[in-house]
N, C-alpha and C positions, 0 to 999 in steps of 0.2 A: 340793411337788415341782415343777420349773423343768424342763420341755425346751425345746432349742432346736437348731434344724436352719440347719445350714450351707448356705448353695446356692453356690459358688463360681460366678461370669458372666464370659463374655470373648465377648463380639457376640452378646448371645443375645437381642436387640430382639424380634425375633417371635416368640417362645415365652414371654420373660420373668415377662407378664403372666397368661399361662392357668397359668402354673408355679404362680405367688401364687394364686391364684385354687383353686388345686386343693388346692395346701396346709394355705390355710384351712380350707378346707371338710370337710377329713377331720379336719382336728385340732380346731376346734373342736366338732365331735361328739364325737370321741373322749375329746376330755378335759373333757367335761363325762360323760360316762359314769363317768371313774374319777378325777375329781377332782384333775389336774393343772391347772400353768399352763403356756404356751409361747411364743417369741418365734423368729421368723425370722430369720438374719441374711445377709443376702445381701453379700457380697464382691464388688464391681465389680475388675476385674482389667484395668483400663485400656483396658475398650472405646471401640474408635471410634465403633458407631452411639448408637440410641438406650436402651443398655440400661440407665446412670444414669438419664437424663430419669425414663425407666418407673418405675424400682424408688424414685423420691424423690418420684412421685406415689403410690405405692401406701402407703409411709413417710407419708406425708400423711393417707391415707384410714382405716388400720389401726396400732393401737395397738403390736399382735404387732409391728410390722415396723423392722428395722434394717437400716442397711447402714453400709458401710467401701466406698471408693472410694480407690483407689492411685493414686499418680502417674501409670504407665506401666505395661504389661505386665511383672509380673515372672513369671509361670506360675502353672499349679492350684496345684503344690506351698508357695508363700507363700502363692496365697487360704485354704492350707485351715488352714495356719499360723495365719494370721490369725485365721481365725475360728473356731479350738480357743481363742488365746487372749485372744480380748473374747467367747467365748461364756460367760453364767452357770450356764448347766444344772446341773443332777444328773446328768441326760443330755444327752449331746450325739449330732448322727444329723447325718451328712456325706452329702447325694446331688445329684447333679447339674440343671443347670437346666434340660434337655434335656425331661426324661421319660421319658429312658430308662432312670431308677430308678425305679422304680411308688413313689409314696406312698403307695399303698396297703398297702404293705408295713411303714408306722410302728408302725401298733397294734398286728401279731405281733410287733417287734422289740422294744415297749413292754414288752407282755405276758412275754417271755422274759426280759429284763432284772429283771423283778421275780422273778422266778425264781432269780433270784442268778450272773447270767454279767456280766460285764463287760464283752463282747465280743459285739455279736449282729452276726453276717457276713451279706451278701444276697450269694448266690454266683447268678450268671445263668449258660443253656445258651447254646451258639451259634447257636440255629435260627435262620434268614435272612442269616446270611454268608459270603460266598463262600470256594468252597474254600481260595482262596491265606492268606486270611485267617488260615483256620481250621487250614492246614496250618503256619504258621510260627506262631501261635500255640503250638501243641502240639509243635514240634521246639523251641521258646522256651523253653518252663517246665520241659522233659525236660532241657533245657544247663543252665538254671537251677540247678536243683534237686539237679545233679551238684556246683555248683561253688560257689554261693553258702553260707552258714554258717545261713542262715532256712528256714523252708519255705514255699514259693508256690503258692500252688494256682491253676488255670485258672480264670478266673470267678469269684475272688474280688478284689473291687478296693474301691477308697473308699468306696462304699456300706454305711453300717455304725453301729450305735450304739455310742456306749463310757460307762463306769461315767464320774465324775469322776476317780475313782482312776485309767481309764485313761487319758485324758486328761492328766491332770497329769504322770504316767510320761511319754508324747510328749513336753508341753511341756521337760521335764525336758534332752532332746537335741535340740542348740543347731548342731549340726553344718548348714555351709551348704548342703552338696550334699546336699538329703534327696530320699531314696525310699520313701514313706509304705509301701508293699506291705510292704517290706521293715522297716520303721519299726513298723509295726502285728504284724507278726512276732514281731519280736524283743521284745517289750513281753511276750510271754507272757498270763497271767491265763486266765483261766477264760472259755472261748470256745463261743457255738453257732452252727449254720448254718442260712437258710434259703435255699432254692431257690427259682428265680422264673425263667420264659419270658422270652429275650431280647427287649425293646423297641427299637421303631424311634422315629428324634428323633420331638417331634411337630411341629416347624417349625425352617427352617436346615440349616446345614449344620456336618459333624463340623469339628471344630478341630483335628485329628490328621492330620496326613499321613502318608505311608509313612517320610519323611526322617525325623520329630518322632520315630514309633511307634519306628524304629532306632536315635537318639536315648535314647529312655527306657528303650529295653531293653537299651544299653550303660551306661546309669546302675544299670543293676538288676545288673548284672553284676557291676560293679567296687564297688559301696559296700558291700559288707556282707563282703567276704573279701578275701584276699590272694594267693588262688590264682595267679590270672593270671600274677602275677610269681614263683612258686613254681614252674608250666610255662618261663616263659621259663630259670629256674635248670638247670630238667630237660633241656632242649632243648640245653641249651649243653653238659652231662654229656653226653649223649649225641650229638653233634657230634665234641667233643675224641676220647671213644670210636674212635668211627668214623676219625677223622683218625688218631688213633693206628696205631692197625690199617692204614691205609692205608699207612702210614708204615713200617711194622715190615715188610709184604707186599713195597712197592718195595723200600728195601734189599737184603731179601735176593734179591728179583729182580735187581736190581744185582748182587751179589757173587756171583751164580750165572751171568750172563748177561752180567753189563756194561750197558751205560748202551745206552739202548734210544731212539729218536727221537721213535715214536709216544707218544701221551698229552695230545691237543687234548681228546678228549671227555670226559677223567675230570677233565682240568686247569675246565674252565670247569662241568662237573657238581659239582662240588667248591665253585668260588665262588657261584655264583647259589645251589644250597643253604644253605651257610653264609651267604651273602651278606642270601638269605631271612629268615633264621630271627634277626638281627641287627635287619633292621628293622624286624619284629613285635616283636618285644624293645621297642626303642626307643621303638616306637609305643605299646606299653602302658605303659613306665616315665613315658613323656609322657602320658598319662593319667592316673596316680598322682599325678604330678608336677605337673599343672595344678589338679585338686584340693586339693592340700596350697597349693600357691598362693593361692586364694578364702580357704579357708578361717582362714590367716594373716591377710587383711585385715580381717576380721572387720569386712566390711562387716554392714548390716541386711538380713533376706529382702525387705524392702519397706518401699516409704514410704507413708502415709498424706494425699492430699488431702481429702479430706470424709468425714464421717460423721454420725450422728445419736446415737451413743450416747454418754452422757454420764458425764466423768470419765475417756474414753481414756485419757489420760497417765498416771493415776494407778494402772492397770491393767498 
């Protein structure tokens, strides 16, 4: 039996090395207790500092240890890509290089997997984040969870071990705009959960900004349904509606009264509503629209400059 744990890196120089280091040390106990074997594979994601140098000294030192090095930044969502597929596991376990996935948490996710789930989830609380955080989080996955076709749960994200079978299911959808939450959803199987106390980085700084986090959570929105554009159809029914009626009320104002002068305020309440509700239209059909875009080019999620594992291509 083959584990192998994903660390996807983008500037994570300062912690890189205590990561490996911590990794080690619980897995090789562990799996000398239950008689597994395991391999690292760390994902360079186009860092600028020093988090190559690190991770192809440590590939040097330790047997376990691989990595993939991409051209450029292309995001987590390829590293993890990537290294679902040049990982060889039985298992595979995705957590981040940060430490604010406790590795300590591999041996219970070990343990349950043989238990026969495919899916062992590490769902964290929010203790230590600020309210605003913690407030649009939770007004987030409530919109979510109204509108998307998946179920998302708070605190539960990439952090997670999968069977090969689920795994291979992922690899399976090739779609370029992926949203692994959403992605790991939809995959279904046989799933448990374990809880765990929110961690702080252990060095560095978050890669996420408030742009990126608005970013990711309009990817979560739009990929898994069609809603959006389903409201815009709703919107537009009930517009016409309303214009209608408006329409039918003048008249016979008209015909009862005659033609009347006043009507600035209902004239321009009239276009900036409608006027409204067109360009959020538009704006979403442009988001639909740019989508189906990429996804025609059927460009690659990433390109590959260095790695240590041998037979890539053939993979």
């Amino acid at each position: 039996m083959l584990l192998s744990v994903i660390i996807p890196c983008y500037n994570e120089s300062m912690v890189i090395e205590k990561t490996h280091y911590k990794l080690i040390e619980i897995l090789t106990d562990d799996s000398s207790k239950k008689g597994y074997s395991f391999e690292l594979v760390f994902v360079n994601d186009g860092s600028q500092d020093e988090t190559l140098t690190i991770i192809q000294s440590c590939a040097d030192k330790d047997d376990h240890t691989k990595y993939i090095s991409f051209s450029r930044n292309f995001g987590k969502e390829a590293a993890m890509l990537a290294g679902l597929k040049y990982a060889s596991g039985d298992m595979v376990v995705i957590i981040d290089a940060d430490l604010q996935h406790p590795p300590e948490l591999i041996p219970r996710m070990i343990d349950a997997c043989n238990e026969g789930y495919d899916q062992v989830i590490a769902k964290r609380n929010r203790t230590g984040e600020t309210r605003r955080k913690y407030l649009f989080a939770k007004m987030y996955y409530k919109l979510v969870n109204h509108i998307v076709d998946v179920k998302m749960i708070d605190g539960m994200g990439d952090f997670r071990l999968l069977t090969r079978k689920a795994v291979d299911a992922i690899l399976s959808l090739q779609e370029y705009n992926r949203f692994s939450k959403g992605i790991f959803s939809w995959i279904g199987f046989k799933e448990i959960v374990i809880e765990y106390e929110n961690q702080q980085r252990a060095a560095g700084e978050s890669k996420w900004s408030f742009k990126k986090l608005v970013s990711y959570g309009i990817d979560g929105l739009l990929s898994f349904n069609n809603k959006p554009l389903r409201i815009c159809f709703l919107f537009g029914v009930f517009s016409m509606l309303v214009s209608l009626v408006y329409i039918i009320i003048t008249f016979v104002q008209i015909v009862s009264h005659g033609i009347a002068v006043p009507g600035y305020f209902t004239t321009i309440s009239a276009i900036l509503f409608i006027g409204g509700i067109q360009l959020v239209s538009i704006g979403i059909l442009g988001e639909y629209i740019g989508r189906i875009y990429y996804e025609v080019k059927k460009r690659p999620h990433y390109l590959i400059d260095s790695t240590n594992i041998d037979n890539i291509d053939d993979r």
